[in-house]
Each structure stands twice: as C-alpha cells, then as structure tokens.
C-alpha positions in Angstrom: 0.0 0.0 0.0 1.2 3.6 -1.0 2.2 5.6 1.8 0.3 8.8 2.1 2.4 11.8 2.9 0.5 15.5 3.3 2.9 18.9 2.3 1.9 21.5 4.4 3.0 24.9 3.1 2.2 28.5 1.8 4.7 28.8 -1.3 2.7 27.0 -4.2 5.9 26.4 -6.2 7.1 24.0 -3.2 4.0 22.2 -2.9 3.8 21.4 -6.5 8.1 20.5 -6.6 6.9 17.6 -3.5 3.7 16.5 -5.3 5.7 15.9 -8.2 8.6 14.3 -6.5 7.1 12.0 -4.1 4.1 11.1 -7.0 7.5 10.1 -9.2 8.7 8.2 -5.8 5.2 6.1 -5.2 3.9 8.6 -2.3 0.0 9.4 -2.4 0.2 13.2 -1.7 -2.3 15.8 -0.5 -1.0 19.2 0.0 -2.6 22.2 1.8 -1.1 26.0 2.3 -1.7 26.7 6.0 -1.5 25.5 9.3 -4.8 25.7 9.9 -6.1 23.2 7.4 -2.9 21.7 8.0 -4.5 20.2 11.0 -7.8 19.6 9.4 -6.3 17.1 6.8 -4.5 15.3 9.1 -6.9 14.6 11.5 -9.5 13.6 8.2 -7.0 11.6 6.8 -4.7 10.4 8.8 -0.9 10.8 7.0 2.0 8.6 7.1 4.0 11.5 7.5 3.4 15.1 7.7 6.1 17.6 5.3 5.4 20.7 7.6 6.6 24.0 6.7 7.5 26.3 9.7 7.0 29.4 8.1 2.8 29.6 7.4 0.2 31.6 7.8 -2.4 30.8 9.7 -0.8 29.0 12.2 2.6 28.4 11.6 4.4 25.0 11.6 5.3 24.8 15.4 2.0 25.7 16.5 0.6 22.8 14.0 3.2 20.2 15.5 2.1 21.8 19.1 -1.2 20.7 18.7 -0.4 17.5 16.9 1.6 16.0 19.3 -1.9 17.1 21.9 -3.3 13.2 20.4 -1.0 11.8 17.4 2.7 10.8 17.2 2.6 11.3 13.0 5.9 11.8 12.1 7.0 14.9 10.7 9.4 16.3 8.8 9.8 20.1 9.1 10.9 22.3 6.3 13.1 25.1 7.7 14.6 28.8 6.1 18.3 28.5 5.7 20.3 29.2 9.4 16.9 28.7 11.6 18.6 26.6 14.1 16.2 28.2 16.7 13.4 26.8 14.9 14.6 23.8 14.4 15.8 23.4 18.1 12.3 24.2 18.9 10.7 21.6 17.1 12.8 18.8 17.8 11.8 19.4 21.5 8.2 19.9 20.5 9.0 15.8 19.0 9.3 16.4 15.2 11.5 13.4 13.6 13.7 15.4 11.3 14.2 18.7 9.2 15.1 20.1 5.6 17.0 23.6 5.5 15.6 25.5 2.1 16.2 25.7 -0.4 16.6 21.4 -0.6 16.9 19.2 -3.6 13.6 17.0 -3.7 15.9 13.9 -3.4 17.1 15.0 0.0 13.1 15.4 1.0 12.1 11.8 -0.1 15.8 10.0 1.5 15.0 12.0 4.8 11.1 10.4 4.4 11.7 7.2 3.8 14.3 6.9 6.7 11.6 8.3 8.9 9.3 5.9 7.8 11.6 3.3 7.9 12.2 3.6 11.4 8.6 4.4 12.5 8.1 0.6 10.7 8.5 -2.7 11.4 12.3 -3.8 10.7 13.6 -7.3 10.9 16.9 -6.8 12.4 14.9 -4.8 15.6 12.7 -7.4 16.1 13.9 -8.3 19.3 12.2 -6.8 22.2 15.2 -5.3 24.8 14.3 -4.8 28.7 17.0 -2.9 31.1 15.6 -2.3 34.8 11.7 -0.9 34.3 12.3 -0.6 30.5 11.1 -1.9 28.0 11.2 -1.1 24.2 9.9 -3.3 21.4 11.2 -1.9 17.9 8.8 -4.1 16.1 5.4 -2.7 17.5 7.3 0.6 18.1 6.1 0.3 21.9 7.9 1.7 25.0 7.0 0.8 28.7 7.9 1.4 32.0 6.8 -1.0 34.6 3.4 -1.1 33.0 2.9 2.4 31.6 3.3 3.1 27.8 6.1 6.0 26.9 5.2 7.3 23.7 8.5 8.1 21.7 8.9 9.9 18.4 10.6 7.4 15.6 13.8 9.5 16.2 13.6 9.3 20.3 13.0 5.7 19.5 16.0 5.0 17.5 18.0 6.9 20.2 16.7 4.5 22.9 17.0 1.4 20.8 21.0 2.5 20.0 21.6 3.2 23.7 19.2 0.2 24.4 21.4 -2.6 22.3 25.1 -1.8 24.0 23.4 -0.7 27.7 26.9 -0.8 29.4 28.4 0.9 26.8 29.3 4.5 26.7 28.3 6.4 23.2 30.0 9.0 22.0 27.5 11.3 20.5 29.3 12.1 16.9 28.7 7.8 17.2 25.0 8.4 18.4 24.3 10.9 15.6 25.6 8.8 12.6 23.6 5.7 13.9 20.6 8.0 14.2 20.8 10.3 11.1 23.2 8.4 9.2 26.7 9.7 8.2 27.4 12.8 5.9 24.7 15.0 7.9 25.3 17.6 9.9 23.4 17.4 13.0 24.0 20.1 15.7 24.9 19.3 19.8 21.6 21.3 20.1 19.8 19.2 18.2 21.2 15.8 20.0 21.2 17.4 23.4 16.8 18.2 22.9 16.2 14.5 21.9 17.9 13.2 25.1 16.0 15.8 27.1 13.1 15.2 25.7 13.3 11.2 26.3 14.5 11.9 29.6 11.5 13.8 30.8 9.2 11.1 29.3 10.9 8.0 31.0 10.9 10.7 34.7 7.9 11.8 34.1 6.6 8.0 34.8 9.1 6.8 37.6 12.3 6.5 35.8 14.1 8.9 36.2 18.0 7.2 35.7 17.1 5.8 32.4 20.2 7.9 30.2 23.7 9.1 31.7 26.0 11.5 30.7 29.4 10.8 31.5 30.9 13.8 30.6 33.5 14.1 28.1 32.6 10.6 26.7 29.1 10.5 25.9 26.0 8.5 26.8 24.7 5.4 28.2 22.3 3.8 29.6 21.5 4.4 33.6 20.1 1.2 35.7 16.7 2.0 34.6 14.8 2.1 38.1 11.4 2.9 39.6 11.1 5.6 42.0 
C-alpha cells in the first residue's frame, strides 16, 4: 500500500516541486497552504508522515506540531529557512522526527522520508524486544514501557533509545549516536542531540524512571540502571 504523505505549506511552487517528486517516488500526496487546514487534513485523513513548513500563515508549523503532538505521534518532517537553528531546536523538542534547510533538492526530502518511515516501521533486524531495569522497548510494535505504563516516543527518540538500548553498558560518543541516528554525511548540531535526550529523559521521569540515560561527561551516553522511584 502507497504511503500517504500531506505537504503542508504557503509557497505554491514548493508544494507542487513535492507532489511531483514524491508522485514520481510512489507517495500518495495531499498538500494544503496553511496551518490551519494543515491540521484539518490530518486529523481527516490520517498521514503517514506530515512535510510541515515552519513558516505559514495561519498558524505556523510549530504551532501545527504543538497541537499534533496534543493526540497523534505522525511523524513529521519540518521544512526550515536557511540558518533557523532556533526553529529547528524548537521543534525537535516539540518531538518532530527530522528537518530540511531551504532551499533542498527533492531527493534530499524523499531519503529523509523514507528513513523516517523506515524507522517508525516494522524492521527485521529490531525485532527483538530489549528490557534494562523498568524498561522496556519493542522496535517491532514501536512500543515503550515502563513498569506497566506506555512511553510514547517519536521514531527518532525511538532509534535513540534502541542504540543506547542494544550496548546498555556501553558509553556512546555522541558524533557515534548521531551517525547511527541520522546516518553519516549529515550535519546534525549538539543542540539538536542534546533536545532528543532531554526530551526522552522527561518522558521516561515523568513515569518513575528517572536514571534511564547518563552522561558521562567528556565521553558521551549510556544507559542508567533504569529504576522505579
């Protein structure tokens, strides 16, 4: 089955570059031009993924991911001007998946989609389900628990925890942590790295577990004991 993507944003020329691309790629595509309908096509018909410009009127991007992420964890993909880091910083902690600086090549959109999509599926090799302490993750059914209470991760705080997750004694460097994440021959910024590990550690605290991730400084990351409290 086609995977149904939905191009939120204001400059027509854009919209019709990503219909065309992703069409040529096997996407179904709807497109709209602001954040308001933005948010009424996804909740009428339920994207894949969600191309989300920042820059709309209406209600621009973040807003539309802040209200999103109120009942749905689609992924989404946030298109970006040139040297935003702010922006993007922003929302990566509001749990976006992943961003495009404009102007892109259309070949850079669709790679970044289907990786998203790729780890937001079902993948043989993560099949396994991996417990540490009160955690548990299941990369198959993209499911996280602690104790008994469901975590809900974004695809790209999931493959962070699933890294960390598969070498739990292990310290990760983060340049490492980035490459298994976003794949080499990307620039991602120590911002960017530093929101998704704050943002997973507030989830995993906000439900009793509180020592899930540890910094040990100057090395990198690893995974705590994973305790109630």
């Amino acid at each position: 089955m086609d995977r149904h993507i939905l191009v939120a944003d204001d400059d027509a020329r854009i919209r019709d570059v990503l219909r065309i691309a992703l069409g040529q790629a096997g996407f179904e595509v709807d497109e709209v031009a602001d954040g308001k309908e933005a948010l009424r096509a996804a909740q009428r018909t339920q994207p894949d993924l969600i191309v989300l410009d920042i820059g709309m009127p209406e209600m621009d991007g973040l807003e539309v991911c802040r209200e999103l992420r109120k009942t749905s964890q689609v992924p989404i993909l946030f298109l970006t001007a040139q040297g935003d880091e702010i922006d993007r910083v922003v929302g990566l902690e509001m749990g976006a998946d992943d961003y495009v600086s404009k102007p892109f090549s259309p070949r850079e959109v669709i790679a970044r989609i289907r990786a998203i999509l790729k780890r937001s599926g079902v993948e043989a090799e993560e099949a396994t389900v991996l417990q540490r302490g009160v955690l548990r993750i299941d990369p198959e059914r993209h499911l996280c628990e602690v104790g008994d209470r469901p975590v809900t991760l974004t695809s790209r705080e999931m493959e962070l925890v699933i890294q960390l997750m598969k070498r739990p004694n292990h310290v990760v460097a983060r340049p490492q942590l980035v490459d298994a994440i976003y794949g080499t021959n990307v620039h991602v910024s120590d911002r960017t790295m530093d929101s998704h590990l704050r943002n997973v550690r507030a989830k995993f605290a906000a439900v009793g577990c509180k020592d899930a991730i540890e910094t040990v400084h100057g090395v990198g990351v690893r995974m705590g004991p994973c305790s109630a409290t």
